[in-house]
KOLGU-4560 file (N, C-alpha, C; in nm, 3 decimals, padded with zeros to 5 digits):
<recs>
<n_xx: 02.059 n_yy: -02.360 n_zz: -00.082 ca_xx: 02.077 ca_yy: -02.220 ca_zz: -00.051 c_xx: 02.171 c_yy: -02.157 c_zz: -00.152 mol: A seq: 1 type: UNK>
<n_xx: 02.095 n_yy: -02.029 n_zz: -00.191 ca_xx: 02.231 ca_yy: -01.987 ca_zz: -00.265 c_xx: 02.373 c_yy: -01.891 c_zz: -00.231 mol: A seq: 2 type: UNK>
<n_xx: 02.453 n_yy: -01.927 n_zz: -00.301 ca_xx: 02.599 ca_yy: -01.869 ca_zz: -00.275 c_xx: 02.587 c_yy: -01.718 c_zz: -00.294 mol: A seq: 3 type: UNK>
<n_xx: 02.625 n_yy: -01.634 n_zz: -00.157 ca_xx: 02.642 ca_yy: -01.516 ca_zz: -00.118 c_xx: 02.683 c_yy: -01.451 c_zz: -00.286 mol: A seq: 4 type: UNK>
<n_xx: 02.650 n_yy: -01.312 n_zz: -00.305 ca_xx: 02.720 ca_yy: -01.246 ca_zz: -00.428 c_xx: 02.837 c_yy: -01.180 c_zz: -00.366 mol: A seq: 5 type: UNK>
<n_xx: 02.763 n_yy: -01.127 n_zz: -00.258 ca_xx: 02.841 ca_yy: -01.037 ca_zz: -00.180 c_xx: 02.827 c_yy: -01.030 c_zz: -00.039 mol: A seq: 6 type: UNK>
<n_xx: 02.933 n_yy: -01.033 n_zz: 00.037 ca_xx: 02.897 ca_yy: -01.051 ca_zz: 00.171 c_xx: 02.986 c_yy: -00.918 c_zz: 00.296 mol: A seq: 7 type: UNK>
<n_xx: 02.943 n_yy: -00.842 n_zz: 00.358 ca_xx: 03.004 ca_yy: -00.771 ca_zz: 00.422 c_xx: 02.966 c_yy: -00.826 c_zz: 00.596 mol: A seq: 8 type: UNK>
<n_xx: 03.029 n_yy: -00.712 n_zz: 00.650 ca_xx: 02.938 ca_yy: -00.676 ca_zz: 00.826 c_xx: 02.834 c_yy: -00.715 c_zz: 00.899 mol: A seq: 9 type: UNK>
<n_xx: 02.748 n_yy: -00.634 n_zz: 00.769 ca_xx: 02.579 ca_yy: -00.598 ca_zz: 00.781 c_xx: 02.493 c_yy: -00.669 c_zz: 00.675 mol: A seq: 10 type: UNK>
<n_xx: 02.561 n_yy: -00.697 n_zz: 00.579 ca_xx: 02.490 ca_yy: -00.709 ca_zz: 00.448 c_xx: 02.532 c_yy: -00.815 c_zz: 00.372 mol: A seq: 11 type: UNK>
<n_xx: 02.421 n_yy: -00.947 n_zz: 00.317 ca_xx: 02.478 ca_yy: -01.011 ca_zz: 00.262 c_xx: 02.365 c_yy: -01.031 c_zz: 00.107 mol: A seq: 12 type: UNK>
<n_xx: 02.429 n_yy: -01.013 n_zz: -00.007 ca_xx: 02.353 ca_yy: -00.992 ca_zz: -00.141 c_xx: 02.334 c_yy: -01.189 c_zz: -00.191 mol: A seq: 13 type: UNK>
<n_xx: 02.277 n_yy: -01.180 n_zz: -00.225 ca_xx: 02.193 ca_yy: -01.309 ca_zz: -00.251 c_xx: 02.135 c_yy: -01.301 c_zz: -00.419 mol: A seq: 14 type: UNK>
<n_xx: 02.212 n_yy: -01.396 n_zz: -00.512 ca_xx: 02.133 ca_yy: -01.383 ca_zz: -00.685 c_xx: 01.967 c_yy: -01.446 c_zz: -00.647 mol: A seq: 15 type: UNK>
<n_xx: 01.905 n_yy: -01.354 n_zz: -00.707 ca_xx: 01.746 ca_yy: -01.408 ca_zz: -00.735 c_xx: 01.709 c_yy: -01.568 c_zz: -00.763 mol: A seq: 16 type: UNK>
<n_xx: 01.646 n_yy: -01.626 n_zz: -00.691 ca_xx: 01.557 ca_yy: -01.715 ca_zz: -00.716 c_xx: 01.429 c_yy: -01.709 c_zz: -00.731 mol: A seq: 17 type: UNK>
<n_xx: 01.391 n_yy: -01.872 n_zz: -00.783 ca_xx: 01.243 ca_yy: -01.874 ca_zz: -00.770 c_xx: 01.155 c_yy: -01.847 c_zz: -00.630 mol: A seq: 18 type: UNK>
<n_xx: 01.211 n_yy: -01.894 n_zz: -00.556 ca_xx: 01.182 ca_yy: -01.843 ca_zz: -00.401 c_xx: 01.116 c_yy: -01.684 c_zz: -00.374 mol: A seq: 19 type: UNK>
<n_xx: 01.183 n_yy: -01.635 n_zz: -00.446 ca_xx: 01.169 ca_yy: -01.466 ca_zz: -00.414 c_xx: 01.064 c_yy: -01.416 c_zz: -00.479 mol: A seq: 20 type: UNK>
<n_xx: 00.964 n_yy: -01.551 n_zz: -00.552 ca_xx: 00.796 ca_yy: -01.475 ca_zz: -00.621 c_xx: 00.760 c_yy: -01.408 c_zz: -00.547 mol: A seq: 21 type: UNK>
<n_xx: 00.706 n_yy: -01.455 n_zz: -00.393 ca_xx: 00.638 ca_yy: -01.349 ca_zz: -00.314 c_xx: 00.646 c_yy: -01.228 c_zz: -00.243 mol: A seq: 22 type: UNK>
<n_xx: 00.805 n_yy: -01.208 n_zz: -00.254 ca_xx: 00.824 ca_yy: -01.078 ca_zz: -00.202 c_xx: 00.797 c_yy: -00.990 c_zz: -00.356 mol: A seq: 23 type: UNK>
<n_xx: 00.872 n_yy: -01.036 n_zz: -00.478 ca_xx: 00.876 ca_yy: -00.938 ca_zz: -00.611 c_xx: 00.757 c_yy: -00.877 c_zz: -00.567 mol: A seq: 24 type: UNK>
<n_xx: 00.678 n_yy: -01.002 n_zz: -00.622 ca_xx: 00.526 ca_yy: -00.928 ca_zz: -00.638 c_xx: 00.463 c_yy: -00.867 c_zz: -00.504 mol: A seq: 25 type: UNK>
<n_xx: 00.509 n_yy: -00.874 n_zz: -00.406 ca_xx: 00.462 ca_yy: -00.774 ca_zz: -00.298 c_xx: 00.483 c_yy: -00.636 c_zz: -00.343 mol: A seq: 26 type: UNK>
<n_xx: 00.619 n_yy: -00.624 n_zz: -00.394 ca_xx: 00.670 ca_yy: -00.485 ca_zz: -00.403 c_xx: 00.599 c_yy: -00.442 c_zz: -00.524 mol: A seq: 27 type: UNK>
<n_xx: 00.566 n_yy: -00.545 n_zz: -00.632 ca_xx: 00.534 ca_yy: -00.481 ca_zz: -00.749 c_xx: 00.410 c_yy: -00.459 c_zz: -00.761 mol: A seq: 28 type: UNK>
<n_xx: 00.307 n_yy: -00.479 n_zz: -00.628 ca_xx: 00.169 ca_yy: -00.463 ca_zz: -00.595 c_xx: 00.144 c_yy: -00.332 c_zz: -00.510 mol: A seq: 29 type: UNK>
<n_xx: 00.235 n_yy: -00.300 n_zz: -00.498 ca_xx: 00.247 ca_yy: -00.194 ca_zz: -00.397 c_xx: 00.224 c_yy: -00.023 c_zz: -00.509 mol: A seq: 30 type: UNK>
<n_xx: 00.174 n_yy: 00.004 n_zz: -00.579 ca_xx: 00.188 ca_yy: 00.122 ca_zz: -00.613 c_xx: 00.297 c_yy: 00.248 c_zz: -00.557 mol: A seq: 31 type: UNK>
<n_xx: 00.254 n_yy: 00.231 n_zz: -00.476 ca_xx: 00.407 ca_yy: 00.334 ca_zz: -00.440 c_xx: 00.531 c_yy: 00.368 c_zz: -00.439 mol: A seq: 32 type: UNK>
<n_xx: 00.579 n_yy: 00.207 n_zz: -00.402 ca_xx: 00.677 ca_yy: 00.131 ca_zz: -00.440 c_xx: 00.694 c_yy: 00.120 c_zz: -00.580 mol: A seq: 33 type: UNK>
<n_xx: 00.646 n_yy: 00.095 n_zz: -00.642 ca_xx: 00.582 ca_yy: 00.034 ca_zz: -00.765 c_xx: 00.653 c_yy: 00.183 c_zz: -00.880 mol: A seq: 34 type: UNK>
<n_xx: 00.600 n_yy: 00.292 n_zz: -00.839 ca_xx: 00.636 ca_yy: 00.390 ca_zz: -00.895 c_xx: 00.780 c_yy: 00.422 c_zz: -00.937 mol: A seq: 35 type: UNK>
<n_xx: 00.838 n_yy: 00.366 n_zz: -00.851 ca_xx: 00.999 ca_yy: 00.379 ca_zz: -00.903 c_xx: 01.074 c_yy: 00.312 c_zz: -00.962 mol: A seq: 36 type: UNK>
<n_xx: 01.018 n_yy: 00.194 n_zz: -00.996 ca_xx: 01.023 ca_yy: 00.071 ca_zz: -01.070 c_xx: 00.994 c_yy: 00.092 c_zz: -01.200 mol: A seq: 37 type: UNK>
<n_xx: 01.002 n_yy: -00.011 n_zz: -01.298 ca_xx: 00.961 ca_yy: 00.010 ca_zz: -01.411 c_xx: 00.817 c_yy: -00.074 c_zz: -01.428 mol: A seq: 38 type: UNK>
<n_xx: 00.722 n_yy: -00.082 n_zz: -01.525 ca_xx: 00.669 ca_yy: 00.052 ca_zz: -01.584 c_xx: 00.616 c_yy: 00.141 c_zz: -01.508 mol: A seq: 39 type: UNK>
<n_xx: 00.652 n_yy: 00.160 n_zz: -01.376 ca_xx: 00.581 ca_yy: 00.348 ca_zz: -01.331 c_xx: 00.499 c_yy: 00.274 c_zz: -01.201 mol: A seq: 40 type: UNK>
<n_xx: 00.418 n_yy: 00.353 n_zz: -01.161 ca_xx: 00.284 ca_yy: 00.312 ca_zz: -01.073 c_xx: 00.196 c_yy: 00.194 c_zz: -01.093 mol: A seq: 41 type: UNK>
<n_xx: 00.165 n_yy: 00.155 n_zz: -01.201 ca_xx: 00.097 ca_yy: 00.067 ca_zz: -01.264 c_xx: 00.121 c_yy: -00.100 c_zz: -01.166 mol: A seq: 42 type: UNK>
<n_xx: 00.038 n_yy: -00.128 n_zz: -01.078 ca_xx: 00.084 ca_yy: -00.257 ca_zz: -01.053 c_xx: 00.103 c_yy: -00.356 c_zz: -01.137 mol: A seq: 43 type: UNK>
<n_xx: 00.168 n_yy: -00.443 n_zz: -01.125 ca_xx: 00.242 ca_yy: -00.556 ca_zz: -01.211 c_xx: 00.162 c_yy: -00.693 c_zz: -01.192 mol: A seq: 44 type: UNK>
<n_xx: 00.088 n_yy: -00.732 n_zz: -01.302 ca_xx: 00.047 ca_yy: -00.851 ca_zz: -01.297 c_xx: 00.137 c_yy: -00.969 c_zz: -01.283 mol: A seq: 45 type: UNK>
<n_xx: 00.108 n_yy: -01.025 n_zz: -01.168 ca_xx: 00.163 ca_yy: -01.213 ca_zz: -01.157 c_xx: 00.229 c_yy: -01.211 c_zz: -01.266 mol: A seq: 46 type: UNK>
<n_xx: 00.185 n_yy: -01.249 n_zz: -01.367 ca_xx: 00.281 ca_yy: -01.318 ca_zz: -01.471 c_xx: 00.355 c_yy: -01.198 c_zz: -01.535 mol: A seq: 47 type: UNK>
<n_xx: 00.374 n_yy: -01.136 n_zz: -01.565 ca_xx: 00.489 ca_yy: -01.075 ca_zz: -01.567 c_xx: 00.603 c_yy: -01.035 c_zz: -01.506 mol: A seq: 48 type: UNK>
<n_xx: 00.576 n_yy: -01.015 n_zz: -01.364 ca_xx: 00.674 ca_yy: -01.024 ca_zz: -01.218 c_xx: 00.715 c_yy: -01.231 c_zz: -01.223 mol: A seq: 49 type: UNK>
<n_xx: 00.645 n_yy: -01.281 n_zz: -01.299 ca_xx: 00.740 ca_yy: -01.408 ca_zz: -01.290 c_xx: 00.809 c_yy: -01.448 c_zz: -01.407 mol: A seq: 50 type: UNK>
<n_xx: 00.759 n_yy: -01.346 n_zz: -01.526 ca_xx: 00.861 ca_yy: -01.344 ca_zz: -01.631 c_xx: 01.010 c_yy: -01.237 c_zz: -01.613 mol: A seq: 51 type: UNK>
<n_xx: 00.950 n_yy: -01.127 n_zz: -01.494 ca_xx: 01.142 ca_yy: -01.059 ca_zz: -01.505 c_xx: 01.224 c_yy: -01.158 c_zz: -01.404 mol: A seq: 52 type: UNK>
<n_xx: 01.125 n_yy: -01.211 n_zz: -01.285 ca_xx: 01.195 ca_yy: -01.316 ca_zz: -01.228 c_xx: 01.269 c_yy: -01.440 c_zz: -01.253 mol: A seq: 53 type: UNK>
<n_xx: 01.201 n_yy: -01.494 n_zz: -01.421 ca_xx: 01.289 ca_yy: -01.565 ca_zz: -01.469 c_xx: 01.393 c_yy: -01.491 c_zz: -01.522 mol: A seq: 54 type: UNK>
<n_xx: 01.380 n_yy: -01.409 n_zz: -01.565 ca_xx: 01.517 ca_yy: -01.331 ca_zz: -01.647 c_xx: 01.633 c_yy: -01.300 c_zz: -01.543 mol: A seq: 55 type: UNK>
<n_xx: 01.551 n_yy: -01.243 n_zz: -01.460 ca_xx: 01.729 ca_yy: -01.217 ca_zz: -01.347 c_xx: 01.761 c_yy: -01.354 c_zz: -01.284 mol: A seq: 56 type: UNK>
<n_xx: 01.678 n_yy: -01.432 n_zz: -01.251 ca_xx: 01.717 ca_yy: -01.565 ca_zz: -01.227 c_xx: 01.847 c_yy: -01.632 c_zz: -01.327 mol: A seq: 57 type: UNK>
<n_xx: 01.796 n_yy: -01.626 n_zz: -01.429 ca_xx: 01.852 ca_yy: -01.650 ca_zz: -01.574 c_xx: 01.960 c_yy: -01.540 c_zz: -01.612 mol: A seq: 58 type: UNK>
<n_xx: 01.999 n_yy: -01.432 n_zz: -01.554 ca_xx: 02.068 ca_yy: -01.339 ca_zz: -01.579 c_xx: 02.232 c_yy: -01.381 c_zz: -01.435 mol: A seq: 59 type: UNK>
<n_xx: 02.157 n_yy: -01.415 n_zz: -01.361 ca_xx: 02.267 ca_yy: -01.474 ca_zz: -01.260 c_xx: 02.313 c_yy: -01.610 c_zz: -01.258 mol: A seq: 60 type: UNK>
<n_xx: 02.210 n_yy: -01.691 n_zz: -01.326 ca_xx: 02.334 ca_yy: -01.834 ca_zz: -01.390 c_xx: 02.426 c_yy: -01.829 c_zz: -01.499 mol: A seq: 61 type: UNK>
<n_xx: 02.388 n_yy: -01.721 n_zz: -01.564 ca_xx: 02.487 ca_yy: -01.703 ca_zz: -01.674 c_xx: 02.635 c_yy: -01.592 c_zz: -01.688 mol: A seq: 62 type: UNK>
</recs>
């Protein structure tokens, strides 16, 4: 399990894992959602939602 980033009350922040493929790409399938994200509306193919997933993965071990 990973170590809290941040932990309050209500709310506890959690660094990205590999675990979290299937929600990314839920959200990044979602057009609507999707829109406020980067690049825009455009849903996000699999492999690219598992290439920013390595990066923030990789952005929070370092």
């Amino acid at each position: 399990m990973n170590t809290p980033i941040l932990t309050t009350g209500r709310l506890r922040l959690l660094p990205f894992s590999e675990d979290d493929f299937p929600l990314l790409q839920d959200l990044h399938s979602d057009p609507e959602v999707n829109r406020y994200l980067s690049p825009g509306p455009a849903i996000m193919d699999p492999e690219e939602v598992r290439r920013r997933l390595a990066n923030y993965v990789g952005d929070h071990r370092g």
